[in-house]
Every structure is written in structure tokens, then in C-alpha cells.
MARRONU-18506 format. One record per residue: chain; x, y, z of N, C-alpha, C in turn; residue number from 0. Coordinates in Angstrom, 1 decimal, decimal comma. Layout:
MARRONU-18506
  chaine     n.u     n.v     n.w    ca.u    ca.v    ca.w     c.u     c.v     c.w  num
       A       X       Y       Z       X       Y       Z       X       Y       Z  NUM
...
This chain:
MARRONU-18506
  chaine     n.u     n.v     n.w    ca.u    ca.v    ca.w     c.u     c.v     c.w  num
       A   -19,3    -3,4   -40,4   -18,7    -4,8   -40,2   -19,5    -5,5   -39,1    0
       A   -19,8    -6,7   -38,7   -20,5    -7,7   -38,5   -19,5    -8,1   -37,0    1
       A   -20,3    -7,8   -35,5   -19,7    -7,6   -34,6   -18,9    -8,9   -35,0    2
       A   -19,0   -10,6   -34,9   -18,2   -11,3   -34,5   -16,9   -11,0   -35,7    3
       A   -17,1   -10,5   -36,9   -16,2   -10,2   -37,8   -15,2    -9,4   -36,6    4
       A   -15,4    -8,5   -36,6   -14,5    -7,2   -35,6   -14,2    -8,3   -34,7    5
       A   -15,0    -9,0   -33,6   -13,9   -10,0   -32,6   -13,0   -11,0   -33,5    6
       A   -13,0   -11,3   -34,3   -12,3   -12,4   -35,1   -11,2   -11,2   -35,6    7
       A   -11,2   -10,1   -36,2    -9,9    -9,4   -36,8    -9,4    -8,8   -35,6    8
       A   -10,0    -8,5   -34,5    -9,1    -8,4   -33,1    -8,1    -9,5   -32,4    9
       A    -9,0   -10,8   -32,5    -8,2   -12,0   -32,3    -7,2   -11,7   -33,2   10
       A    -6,8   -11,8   -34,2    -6,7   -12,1   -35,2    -5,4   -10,9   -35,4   11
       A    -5,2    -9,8   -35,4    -4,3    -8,7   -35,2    -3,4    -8,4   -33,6   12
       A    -4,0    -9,3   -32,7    -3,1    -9,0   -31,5    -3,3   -10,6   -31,0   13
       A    -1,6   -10,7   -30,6    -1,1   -11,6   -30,0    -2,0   -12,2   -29,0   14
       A    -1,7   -11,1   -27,9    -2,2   -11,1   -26,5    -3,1   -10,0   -26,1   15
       A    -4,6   -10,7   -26,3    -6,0    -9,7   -25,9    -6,2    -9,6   -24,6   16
       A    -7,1    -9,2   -23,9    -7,6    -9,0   -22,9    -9,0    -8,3   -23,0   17
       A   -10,2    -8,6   -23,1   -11,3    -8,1   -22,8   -11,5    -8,2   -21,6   18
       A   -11,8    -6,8   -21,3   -12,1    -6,5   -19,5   -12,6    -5,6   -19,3   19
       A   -13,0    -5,0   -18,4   -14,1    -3,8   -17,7   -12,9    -2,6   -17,1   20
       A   -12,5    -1,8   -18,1   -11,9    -0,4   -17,6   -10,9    -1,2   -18,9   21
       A    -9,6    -0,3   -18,0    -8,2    -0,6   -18,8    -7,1    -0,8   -17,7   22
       A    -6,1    -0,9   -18,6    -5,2    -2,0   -17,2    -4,8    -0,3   -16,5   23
       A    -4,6     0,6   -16,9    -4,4     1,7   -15,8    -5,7     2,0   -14,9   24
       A    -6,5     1,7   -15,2    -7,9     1,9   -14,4    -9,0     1,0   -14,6   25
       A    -8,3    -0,5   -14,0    -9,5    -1,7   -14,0   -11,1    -1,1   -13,2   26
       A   -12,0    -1,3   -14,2   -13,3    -1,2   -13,7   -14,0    -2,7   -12,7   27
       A   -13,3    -3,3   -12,5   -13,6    -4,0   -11,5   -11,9    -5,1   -10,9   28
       A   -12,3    -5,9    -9,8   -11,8    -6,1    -9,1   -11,2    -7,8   -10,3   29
       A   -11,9    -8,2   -10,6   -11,5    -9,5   -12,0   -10,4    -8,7   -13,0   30
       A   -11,0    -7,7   -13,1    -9,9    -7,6   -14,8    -8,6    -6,8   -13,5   31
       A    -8,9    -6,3   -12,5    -7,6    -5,9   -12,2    -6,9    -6,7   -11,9   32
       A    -7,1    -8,3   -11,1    -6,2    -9,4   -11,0    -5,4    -9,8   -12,0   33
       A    -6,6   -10,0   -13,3    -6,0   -10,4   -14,4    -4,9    -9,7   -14,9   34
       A    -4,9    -7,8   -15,0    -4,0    -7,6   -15,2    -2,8    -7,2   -14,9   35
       A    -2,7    -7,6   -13,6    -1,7    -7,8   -12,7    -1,0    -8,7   -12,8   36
       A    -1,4   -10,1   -13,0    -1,1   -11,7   -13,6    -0,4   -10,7   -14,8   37
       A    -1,3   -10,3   -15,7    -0,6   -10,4   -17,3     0,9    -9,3   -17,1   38
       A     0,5    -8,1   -16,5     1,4    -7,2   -16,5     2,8    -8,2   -15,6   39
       A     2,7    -8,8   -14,9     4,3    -9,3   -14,1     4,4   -10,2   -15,2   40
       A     4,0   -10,4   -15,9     4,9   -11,2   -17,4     6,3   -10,2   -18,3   41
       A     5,6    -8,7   -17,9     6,9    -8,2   -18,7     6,3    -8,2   -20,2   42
       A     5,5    -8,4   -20,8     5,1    -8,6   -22,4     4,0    -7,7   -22,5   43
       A     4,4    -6,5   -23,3     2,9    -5,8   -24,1     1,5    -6,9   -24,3   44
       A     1,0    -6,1   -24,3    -0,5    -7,2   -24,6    -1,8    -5,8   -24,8   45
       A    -2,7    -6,1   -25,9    -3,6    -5,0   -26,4    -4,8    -5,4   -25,0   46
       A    -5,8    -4,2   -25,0    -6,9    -5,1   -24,4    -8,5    -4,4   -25,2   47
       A    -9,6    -4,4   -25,0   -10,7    -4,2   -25,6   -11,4    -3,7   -24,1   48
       A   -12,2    -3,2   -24,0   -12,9    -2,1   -22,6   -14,2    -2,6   -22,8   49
       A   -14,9    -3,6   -22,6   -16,5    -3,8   -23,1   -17,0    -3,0   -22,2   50
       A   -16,7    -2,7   -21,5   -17,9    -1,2   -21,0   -18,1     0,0   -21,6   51
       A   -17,2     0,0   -22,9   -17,3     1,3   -23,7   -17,7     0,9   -25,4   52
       A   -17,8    -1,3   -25,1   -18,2    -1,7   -26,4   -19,1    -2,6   -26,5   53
       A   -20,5    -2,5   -26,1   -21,3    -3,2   -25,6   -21,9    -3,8   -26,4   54
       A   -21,7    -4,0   -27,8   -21,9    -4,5   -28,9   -20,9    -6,0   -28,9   55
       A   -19,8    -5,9   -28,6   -19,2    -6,7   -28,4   -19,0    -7,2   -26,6   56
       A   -19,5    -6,8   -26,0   -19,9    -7,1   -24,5   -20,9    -8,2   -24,6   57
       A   -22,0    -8,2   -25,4   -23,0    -8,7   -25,5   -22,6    -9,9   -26,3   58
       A   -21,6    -9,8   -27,6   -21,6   -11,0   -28,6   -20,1   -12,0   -28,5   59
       A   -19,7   -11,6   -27,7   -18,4   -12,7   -26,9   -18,6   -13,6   -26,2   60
       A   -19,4   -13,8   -25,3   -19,9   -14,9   -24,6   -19,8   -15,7   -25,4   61
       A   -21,1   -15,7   -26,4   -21,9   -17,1   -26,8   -20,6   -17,5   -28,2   62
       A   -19,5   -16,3   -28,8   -18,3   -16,5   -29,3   -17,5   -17,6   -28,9   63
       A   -17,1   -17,3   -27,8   -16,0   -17,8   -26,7   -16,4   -18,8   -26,2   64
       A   -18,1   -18,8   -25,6   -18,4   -20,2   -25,3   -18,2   -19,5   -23,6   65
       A   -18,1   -18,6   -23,5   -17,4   -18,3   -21,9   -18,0   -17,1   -21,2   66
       A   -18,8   -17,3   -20,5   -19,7   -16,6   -19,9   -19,3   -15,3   -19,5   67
       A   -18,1   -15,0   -18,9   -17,7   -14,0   -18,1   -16,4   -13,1   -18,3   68
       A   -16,3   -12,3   -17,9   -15,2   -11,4   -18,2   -14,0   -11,1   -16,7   69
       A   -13,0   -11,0   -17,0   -12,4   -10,9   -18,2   -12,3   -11,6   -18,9   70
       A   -11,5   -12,3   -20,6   -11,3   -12,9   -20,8    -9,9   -12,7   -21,4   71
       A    -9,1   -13,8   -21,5    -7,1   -13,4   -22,1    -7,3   -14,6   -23,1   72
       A    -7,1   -13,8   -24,2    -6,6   -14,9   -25,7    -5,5   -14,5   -26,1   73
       A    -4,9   -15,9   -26,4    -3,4   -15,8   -27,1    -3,4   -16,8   -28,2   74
       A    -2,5   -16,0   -29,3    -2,8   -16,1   -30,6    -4,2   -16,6   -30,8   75
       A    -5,2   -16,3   -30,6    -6,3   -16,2   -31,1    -7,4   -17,4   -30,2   76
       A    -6,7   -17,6   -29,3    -6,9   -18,7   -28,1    -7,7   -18,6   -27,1   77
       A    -8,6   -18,7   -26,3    -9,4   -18,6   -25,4    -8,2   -19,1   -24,2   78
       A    -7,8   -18,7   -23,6    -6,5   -18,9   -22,3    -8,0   -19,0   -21,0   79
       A    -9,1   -17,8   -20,6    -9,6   -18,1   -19,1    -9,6   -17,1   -18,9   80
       A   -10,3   -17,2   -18,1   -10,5   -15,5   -17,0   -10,2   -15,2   -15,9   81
       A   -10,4   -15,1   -14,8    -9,7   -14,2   -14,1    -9,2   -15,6   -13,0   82
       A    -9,9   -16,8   -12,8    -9,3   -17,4   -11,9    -8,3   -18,3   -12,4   83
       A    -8,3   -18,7   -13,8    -7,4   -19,5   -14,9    -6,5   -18,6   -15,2   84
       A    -6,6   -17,3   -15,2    -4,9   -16,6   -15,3    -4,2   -16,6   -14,0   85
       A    -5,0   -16,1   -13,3    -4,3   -16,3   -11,4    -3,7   -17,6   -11,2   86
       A    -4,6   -18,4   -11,9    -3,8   -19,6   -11,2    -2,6   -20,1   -11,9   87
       A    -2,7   -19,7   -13,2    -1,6   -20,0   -14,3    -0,5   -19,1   -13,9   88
       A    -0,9   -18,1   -13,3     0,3   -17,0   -13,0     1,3   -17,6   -11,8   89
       A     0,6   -18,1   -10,7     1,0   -18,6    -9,5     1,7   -19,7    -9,5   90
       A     1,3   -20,7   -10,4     1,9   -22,1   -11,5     3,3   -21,8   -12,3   91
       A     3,5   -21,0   -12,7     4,1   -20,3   -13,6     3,9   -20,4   -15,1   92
       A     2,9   -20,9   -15,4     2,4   -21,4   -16,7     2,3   -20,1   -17,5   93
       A     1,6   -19,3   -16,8     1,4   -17,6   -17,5     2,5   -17,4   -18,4   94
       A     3,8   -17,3   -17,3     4,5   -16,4   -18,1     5,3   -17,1   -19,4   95
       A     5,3   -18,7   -18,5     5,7   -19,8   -19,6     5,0   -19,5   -21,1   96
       A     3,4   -19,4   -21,1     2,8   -19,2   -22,1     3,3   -18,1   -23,1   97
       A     2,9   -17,1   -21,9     3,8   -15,4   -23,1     4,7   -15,6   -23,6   98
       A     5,6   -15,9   -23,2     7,3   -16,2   -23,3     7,3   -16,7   -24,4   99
       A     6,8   -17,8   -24,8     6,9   -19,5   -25,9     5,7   -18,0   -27,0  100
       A     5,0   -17,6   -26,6     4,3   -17,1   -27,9     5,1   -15,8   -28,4  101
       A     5,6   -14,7   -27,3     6,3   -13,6   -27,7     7,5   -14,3   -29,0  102
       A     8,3   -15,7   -28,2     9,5   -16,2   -29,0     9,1   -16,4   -30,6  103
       A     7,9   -17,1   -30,3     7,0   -17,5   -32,0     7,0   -16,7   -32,6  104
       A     6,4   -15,3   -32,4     6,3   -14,2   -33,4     7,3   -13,5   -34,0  105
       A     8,4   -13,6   -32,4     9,7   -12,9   -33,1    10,4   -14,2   -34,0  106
       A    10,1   -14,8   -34,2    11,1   -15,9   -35,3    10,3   -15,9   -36,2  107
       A     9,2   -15,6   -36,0     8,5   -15,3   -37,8     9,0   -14,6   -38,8  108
């Protein structure tokens, strides 16, 4: 399968992504841990992708996304921002407002 294929059926199969460097029990850097610290005090599961163990897809998300850097958080298939656009959304309260309004969507589907 055709890497941006696989990023499109990942979007595309989880709600709430997270491509980042480690995993949320062992962030490989100091960005994806904020980020998922932001995501985890929302209270809502969320899948994530490890591009340091998928460099195939490390390499072909940028120029996807349009977005240079990692981590990155999409919802329902959404480019949301990285590490200083969740922080800041988190601190706003926008974050959780976000999860919340999309968790509600799925479950009324």
C-alpha cells in the first residue's frame, strides 16, 4: 500500500491521532510529551503513530499535512497543530471543548 494511502486510512479509522516521537507512556521527546499531556487531561482515548519506528511515514507527512513538524493531533481527519497549538488550546479550553463536541459526534452516530 502507497505510504500517503496508509496516512489517509489512519486519518480515516481514528477519531483522535497523534503522530509523535515515542508513545504517550514514553514520549521520545519533550513536544510529543506536552502534547500528550494536553491530550491525556481531556479524559478521551486517542490512537497515536511513533514515527521513529515509521520513517516511511516520518518522511511523507510533512509535505501531506502541509506541516513541518511533529508532533502532530488530527481530529476526525483534521490537521488540529502541534505542540504549541495544543498547549495553547489546552490552556484556552478549546482542547477539551474540541474532544468533547467530537467524542459526542461519534457516539450519536
Amino acid at each position: 500500500m502507497d505510504i500517503i494511502e496508509t496516512i489517509k486510512e489512519q486519518l480515516q479509522n481514528n477519531q483522535i491521532l497523534l503522530y509523535m516521537k515515542g508513545s504517550p507512556n514514553q514520549p521520545q521527546c519533550g513536544f510529543s510529551a506536552r502534547t500528550v499531556e494536553a491530550l491525556m487531561a481531556c479524559g478521551e482515548r486517542f490512537a497515536y503513530v511513533d514515527i521513529l519506528t515509521n520513517p516511511d511515514i516520518r518522511a511523507a507527512l510533512p509535505s501531506y499535512a502541509n506541516w513541518p513538524t511533529f508532533p502532530q493531533l488530527w481530529v476526525n481527519g483534521e490537521l488540529v497543530g502541534g505542540c504549541d497549538i495544543v498547549t495553547e488550546m489546552h490552556n484556552s479550553g478549546e482542547l477539551q471543548t474540541l474532544i468533547a463536541e467530537q467524542v459526542a459526534v461519534k457516539g450519536s452516530k
